[in-house]
N, C-alpha and C positions, 0 to 999 in steps of 0.2 A: 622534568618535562615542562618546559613553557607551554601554559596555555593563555591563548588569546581571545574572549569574548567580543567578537565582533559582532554577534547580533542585539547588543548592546548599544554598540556603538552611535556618536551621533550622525543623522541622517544626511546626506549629500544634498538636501534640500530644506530650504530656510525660511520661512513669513508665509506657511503654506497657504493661513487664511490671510490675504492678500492677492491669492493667485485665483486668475479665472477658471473655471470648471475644464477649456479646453488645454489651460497650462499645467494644471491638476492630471489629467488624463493623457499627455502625454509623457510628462515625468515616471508616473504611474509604470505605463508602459514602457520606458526605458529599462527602466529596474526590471522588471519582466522579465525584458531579452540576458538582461545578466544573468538570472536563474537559469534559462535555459541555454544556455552558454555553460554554469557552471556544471549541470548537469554532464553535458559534454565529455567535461576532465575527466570524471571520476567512473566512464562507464568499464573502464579495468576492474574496478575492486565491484560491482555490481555482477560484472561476469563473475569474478570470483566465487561470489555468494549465491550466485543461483546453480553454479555448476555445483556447488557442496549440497544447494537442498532438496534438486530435484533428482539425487539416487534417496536421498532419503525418505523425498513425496511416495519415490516409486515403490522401496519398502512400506510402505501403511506408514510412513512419518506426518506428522501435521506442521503448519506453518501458523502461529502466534506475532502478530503484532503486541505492543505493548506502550503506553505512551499516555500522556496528559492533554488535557486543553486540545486546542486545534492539531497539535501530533498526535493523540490518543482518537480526536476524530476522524481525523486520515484513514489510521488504519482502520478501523470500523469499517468504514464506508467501502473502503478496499475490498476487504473481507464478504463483506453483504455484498457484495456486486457476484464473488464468485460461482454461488450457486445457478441465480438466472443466467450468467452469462456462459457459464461451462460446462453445469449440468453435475456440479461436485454436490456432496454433499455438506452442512453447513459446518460439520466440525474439522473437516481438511482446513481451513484456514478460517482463524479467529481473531478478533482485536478486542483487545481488551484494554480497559480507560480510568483511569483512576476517577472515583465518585461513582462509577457505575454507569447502569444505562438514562439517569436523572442528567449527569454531567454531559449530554449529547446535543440537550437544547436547552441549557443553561449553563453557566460559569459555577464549576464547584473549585476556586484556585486554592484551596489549601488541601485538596486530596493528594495534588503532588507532593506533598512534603514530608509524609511518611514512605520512610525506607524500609518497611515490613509490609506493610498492605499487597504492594505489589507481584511478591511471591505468594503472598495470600490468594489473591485472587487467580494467580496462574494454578495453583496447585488443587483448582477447582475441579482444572481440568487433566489434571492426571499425569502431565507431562513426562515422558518417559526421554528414551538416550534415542530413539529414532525421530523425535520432534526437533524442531529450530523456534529459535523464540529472535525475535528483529526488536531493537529497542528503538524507539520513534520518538526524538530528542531535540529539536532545532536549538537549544544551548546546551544541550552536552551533559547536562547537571543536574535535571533531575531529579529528586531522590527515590520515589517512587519505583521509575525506571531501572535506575542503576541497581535500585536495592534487588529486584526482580533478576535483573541477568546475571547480580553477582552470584546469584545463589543457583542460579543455570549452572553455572561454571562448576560449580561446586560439585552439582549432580551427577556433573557429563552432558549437558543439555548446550549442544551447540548454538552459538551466539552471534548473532550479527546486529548494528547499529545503523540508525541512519543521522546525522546531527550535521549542524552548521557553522561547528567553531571549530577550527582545528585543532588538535592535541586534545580534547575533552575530556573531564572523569570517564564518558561514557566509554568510551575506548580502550579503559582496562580492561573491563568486562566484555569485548563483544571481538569475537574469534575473528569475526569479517565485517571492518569495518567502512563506512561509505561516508568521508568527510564533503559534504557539496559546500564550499565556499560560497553563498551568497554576496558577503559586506552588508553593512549597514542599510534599513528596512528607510522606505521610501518616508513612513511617520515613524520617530525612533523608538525601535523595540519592538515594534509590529509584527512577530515573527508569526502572524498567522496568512503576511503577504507573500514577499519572494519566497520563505523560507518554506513556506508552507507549499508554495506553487512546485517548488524544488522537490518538496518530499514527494506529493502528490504523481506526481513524474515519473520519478524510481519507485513506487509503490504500483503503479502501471507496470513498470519494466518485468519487476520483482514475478507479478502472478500471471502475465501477459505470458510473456517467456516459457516460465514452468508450464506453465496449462498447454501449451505449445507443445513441448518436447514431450509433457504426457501423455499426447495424443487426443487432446479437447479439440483437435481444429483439424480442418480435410481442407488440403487447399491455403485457403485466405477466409474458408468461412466455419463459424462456432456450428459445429453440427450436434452440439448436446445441451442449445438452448433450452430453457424451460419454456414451453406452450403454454403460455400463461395467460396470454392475450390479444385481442384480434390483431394486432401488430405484427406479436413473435409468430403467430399461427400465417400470418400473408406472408413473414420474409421464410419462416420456414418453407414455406412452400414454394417459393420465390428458387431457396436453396437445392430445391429437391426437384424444381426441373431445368436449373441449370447442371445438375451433376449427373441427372438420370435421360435428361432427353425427352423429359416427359411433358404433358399437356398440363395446366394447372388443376382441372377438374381430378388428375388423374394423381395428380402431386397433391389435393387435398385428402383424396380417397384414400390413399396411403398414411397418411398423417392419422386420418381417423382407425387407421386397424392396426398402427401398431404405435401410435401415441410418441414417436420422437422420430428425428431426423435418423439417426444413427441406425434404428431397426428398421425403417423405410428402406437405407440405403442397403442393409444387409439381407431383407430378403426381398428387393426387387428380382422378377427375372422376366 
C-alpha cells in the first residue's frame, strides 16, 4: 500500500517573512477554503461512521476520541462541549491525549511515541464491544494512536480514524475510515492549521449528527442544555416561549420548577 505524507510536504508558499501581514492573511485563508472543500469529498465515509455509532450510542455504547498534540486536543475539546451543549453526561463521549490532562496547555511531543500507553489509558475506561474509539491522526502515524486502536481491533472494539495522508498506518486499524486530504500546511508541517481546521469540522459533524438522531434536539433547538448561566438560563427561555407560546416570565417560572427545558416542555399544560 503506497503511502504518501502530504502533510509533510513543502508549503505552496515561500519568503513567508517577506510577506505583509494582509499577504500573510490572505494565503492563510486560501488554504482554509481548501480544508473546507476537502471536508466536502469525504462526507460518504463520515455518514458511514455515524450511521455504525449512533445504534451503538443508542445501546449504552460510548464514543472515545483518541489522539496527540493539536489532534488529541480537538478531541477533548469536542468531548467537553457534549455535555453543556446536549445535556449528555460526561462519559458518553471522551477524548483522550497522550501526556494526559498537562499535554492540553503545553507541548508533551514524545508522549506520542509510545505504542502502548495509549491502550493504557483507554482501558481506564473500561472499553467494552458496545463502545467506538475514533483515532484523531492528521499524519496517519502515530504511534500512540495506532497502538490504541490496534488493540480495539483485537477486543472487538469498533474503530474509526480521522487522518490527513492518504493510505496511512492508521487505516489498518480503523473499521471506518475518513481520509480529508488537505496538501501541504500554509508554514510546512503545520498540521495544527488546515489539518486541524479539517479535523475540527468532522468532529462537529461526528457528535452534532448523533446527538441529533438521539434526540438532544427538538426542532433546530438543543433542548437539554445545561442551565449553567445567565446566558444558557435567557436562551433557554428564549427556547421555551418559542415552542410553548408562552410569555417570558412564565418561561422563566417554568425553568425554575423543573430545572431543564425538556421537563418544562413535558409537563407544560
Amino acid at each position: 500500500m503506497s503511502f504518501e505524507k502530504i502533510t509533510e510536504k513543502e508549503s505552496n508558499y515561500d519568503s513567508l517573512e517577506t510577506k505583509s501581514t494582509k499577504e500573510l492573511l490572505s494565503g492563510i485563508h486560501q488554504e482554509d477554503k481548501v480544508a473546507f472543500t476537502a471536508v466536502g469529498l469525504v462526507l460518504d465515509n463520515v455518514e458511514k461512521l455515524i450511521n455504525h455509532l449512533v445504534p451503538k450510542m443508542k445501546e449504552g455504547g460510548r464514543l472515545f476520541y483518541i489522539g496527540a498534540g493539536t489532534s488529541g486536543r480537538l478531541g477533548v475539546l469536542d468531548a467537553s462541549e457534549c455535555p453543556p451543549t446536549f445535556g449528555v453526561n460526561s462519559e458518553m463521549v471522551s477524548g483522550i491525549i497522550a501526556g494526559g490532562i498537562d499535554a492540553l496547555h503545553q507541548s508533551i511531543e514524545n508522549a506520542e511515541d509510545d505504542p502502548i500507553q495509549g491502550w493504557k489509558d483507554l482501558k481506564k475506561h473500561q472499553p467494552g464491544q458496545n463502545d467506538f474509539v475514533i483515532g484523531i491522526a492528521a499524519s496517519g502515524t502515530t504511534p500512540y494512536v495506532l497502538g490504541a486502536l490496534e488493540k480495539c481491533q483485537k477486543n472487538g472494539i469498533s474503530t474509526g480514524c480521522i487522518t490527513c495522508n492518504p493510505k496511512s498506518p492508521i487505516t489498518q486499524f480503523s473499521d471506518y475510515s475518513i481520509e480529508v486530504i488537505v496538501g501541504p500546511e500554509f508554514v510546512t508541517g503545520s498540521s495544527r492549521m488546515k489539518a486541524g481546521t479539517a479535523q475540527k469540522l468532522i468532529l462537529n459533524m461526528i457528535t452534532t449528527s448523533s446527538m441529533i438522531q438521539l434526540g438532544r434536539v427538538k426542532g433546530n433547538k438543543m433542548i437539554d442544555i445545561q442551565i449553567s448561566n445567565v446566558k444558557l438560563v435567557d436562551r433557554a427561555a428564549r427556547i421555551l416561549m418559542e415552542e410553548l407560546d408562552i410569555e417570558k416570565n412564565k418561561a422563566t417560572e417554568l425553568l425554575d420548577e423543573y430545572k431543564s427545558i425538556r421537563g418544562a416542555i413535558k409537563n407544560y399544560s
